[in-house]
N, CA and C atoms as a LAMMPS dump frame, in Angstrom:
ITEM: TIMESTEP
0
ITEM: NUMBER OF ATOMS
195
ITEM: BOX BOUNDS ff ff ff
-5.0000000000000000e+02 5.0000000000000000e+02
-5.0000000000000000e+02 5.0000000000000000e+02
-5.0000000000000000e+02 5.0000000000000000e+02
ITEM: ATOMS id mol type element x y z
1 1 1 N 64.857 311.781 -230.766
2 1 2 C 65.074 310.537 -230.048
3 1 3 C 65.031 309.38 -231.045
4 2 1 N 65.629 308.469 -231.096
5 2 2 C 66.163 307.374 -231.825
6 2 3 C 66.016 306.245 -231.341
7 3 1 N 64.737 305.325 -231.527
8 3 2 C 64.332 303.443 -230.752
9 3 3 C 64.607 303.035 -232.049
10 4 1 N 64.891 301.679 -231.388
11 4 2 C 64.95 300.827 -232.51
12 4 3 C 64.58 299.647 -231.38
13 5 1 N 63.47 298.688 -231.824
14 5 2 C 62.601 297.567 -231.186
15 5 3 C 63.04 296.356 -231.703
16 6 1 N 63.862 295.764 -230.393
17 6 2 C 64.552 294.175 -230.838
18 6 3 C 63.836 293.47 -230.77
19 7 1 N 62.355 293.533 -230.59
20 7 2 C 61.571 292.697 -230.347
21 7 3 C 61.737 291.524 -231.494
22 8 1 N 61.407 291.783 -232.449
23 8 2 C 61.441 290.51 -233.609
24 8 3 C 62.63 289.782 -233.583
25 9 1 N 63.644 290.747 -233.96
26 9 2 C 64.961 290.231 -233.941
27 9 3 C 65.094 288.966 -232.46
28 10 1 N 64.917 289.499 -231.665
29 10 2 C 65.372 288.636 -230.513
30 10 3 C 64.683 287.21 -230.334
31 11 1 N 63.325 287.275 -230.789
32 11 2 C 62.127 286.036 -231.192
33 11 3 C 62.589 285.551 -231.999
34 12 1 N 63.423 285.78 -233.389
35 12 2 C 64.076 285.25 -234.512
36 12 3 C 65.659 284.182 -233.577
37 13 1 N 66.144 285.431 -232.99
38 13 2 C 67.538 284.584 -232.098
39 13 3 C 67.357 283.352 -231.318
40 14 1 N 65.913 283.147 -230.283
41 14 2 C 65.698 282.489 -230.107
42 14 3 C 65.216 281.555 -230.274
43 15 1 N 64.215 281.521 -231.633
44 15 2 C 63.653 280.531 -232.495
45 15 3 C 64.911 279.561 -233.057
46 16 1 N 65.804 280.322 -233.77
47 16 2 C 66.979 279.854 -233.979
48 16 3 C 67.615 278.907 -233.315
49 17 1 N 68.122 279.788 -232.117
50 17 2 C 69.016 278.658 -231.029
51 17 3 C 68.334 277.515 -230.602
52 18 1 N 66.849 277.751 -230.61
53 18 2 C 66.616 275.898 -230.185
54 18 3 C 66.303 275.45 -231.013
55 19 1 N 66.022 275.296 -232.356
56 19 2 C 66.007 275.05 -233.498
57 19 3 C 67.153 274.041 -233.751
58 20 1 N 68.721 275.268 -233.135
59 20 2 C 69.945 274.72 -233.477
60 20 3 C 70.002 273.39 -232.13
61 21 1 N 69.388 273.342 -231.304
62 21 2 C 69.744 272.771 -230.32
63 21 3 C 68.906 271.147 -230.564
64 22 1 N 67.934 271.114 -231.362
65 22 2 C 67.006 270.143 -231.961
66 22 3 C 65.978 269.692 -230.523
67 23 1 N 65.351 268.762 -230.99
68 23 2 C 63.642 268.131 -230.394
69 23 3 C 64.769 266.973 -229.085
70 24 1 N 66.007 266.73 -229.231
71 24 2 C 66.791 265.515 -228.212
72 24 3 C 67.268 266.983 -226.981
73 25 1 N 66.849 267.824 -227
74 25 2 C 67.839 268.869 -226.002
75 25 3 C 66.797 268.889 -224.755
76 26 1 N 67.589 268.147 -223.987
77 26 2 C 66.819 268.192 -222.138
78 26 3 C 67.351 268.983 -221.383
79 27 1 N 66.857 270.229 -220.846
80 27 2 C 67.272 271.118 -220.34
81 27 3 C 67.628 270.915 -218.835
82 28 1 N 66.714 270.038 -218.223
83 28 2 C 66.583 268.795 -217.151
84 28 3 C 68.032 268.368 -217.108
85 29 1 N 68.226 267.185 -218.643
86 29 2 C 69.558 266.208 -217.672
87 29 3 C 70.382 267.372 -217.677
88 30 1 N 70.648 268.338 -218.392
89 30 2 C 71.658 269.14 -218.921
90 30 3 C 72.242 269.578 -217.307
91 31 1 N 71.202 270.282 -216.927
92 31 2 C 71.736 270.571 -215.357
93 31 3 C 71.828 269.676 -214.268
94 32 1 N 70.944 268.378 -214.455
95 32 2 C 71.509 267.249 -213.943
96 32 3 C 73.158 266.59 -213.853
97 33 1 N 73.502 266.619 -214.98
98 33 2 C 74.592 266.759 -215.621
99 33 3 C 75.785 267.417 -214.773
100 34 1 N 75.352 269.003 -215.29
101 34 2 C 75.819 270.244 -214.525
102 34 3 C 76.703 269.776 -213.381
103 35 1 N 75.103 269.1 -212.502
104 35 2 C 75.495 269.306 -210.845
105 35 3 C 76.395 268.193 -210.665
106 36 1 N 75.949 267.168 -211.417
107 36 2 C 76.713 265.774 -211.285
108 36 3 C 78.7 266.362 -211.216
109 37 1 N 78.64 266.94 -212.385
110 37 2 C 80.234 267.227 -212.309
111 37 3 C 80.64 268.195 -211.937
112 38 1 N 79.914 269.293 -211.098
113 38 2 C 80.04 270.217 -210.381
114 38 3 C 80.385 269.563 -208.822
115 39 1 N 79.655 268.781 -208.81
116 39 2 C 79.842 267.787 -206.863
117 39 3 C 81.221 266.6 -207.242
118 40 1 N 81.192 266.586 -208.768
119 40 2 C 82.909 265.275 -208.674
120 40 3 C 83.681 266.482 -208.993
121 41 1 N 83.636 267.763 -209.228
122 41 2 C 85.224 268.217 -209.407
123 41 3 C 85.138 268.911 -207.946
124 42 1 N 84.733 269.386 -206.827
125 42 2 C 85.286 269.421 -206.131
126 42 3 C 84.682 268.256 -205.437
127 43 1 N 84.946 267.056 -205.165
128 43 2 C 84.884 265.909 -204.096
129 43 3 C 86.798 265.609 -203.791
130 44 1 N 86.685 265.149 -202.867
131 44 2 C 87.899 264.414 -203.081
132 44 3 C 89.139 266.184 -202.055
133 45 1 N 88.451 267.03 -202.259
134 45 2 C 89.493 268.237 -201.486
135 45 3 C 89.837 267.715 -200.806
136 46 1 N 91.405 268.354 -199.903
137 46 2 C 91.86 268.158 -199.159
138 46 3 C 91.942 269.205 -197.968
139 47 1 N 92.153 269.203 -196.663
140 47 2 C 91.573 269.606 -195.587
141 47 3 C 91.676 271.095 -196.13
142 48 1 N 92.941 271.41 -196.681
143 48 2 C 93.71 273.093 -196.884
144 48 3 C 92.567 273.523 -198.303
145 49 1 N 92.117 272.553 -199.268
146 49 2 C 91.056 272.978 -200.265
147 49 3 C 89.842 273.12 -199.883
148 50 1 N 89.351 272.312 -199.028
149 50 2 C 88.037 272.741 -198.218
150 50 3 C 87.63 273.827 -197.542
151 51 1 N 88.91 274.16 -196.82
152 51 2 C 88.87 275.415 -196.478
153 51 3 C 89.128 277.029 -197.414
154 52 1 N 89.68 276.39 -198.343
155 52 2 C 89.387 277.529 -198.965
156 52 3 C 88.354 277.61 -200.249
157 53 1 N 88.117 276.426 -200.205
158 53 2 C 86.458 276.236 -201.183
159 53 3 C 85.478 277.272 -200.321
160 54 1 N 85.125 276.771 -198.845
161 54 2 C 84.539 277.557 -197.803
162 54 3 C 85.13 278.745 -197.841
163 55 1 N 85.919 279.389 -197.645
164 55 2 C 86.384 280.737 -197.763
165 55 3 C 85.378 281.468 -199.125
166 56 1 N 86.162 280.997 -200.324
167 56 2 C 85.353 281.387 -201.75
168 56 3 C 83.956 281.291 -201.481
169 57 1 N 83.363 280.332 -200.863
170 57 2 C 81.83 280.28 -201.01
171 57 3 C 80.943 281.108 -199.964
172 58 1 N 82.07 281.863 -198.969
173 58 2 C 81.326 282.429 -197.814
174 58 3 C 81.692 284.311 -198.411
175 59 1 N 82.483 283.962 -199.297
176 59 2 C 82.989 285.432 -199.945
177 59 3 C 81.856 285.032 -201.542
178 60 1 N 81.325 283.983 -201.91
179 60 2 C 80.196 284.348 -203.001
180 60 3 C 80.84 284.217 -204.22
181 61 1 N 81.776 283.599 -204.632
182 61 2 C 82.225 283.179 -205.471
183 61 3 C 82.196 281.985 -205.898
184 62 1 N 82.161 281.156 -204.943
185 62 2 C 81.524 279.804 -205.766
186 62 3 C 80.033 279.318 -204.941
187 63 1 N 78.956 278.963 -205.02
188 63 2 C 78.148 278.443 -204.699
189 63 3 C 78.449 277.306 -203.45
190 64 1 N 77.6 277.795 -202.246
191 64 2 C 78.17 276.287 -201.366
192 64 3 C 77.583 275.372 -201.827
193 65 1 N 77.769 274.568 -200.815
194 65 2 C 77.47 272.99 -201.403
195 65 3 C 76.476 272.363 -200.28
């Protein structure tokens, strides 16, 4: 049998990435953000997009609202 333990490795990947991301990275506005332009790209549908926004979101493909 053959392990090999990502443990370090993966503590190294992630030390890294926020490292790369620096001490200004708000994980907060980020999804603040997110939702902000998640609620303006679909605002504004029209009766035939609403309904099929609702369709997609009752089939689980997009998140309702």
């Amino acid at each position: 049998m053959f392990e090999l333990d990502l443990t370090a490795h993966e503590a190294r990947r992630r030390a890294e990435v926020l490292a790369a991301l620096g001490d200004g990275w708000d994980p907060a506005a980020v999804l603040r953000a997110e939702q902000e332009a998640f609620a303006l790209l679909y605002s504004g549908l029209d009766e035939e997009q609403e309904r099929t926004y609702a369709m997609l979101a009752e089939a689980g493909v997009l998140p309702p609202r």
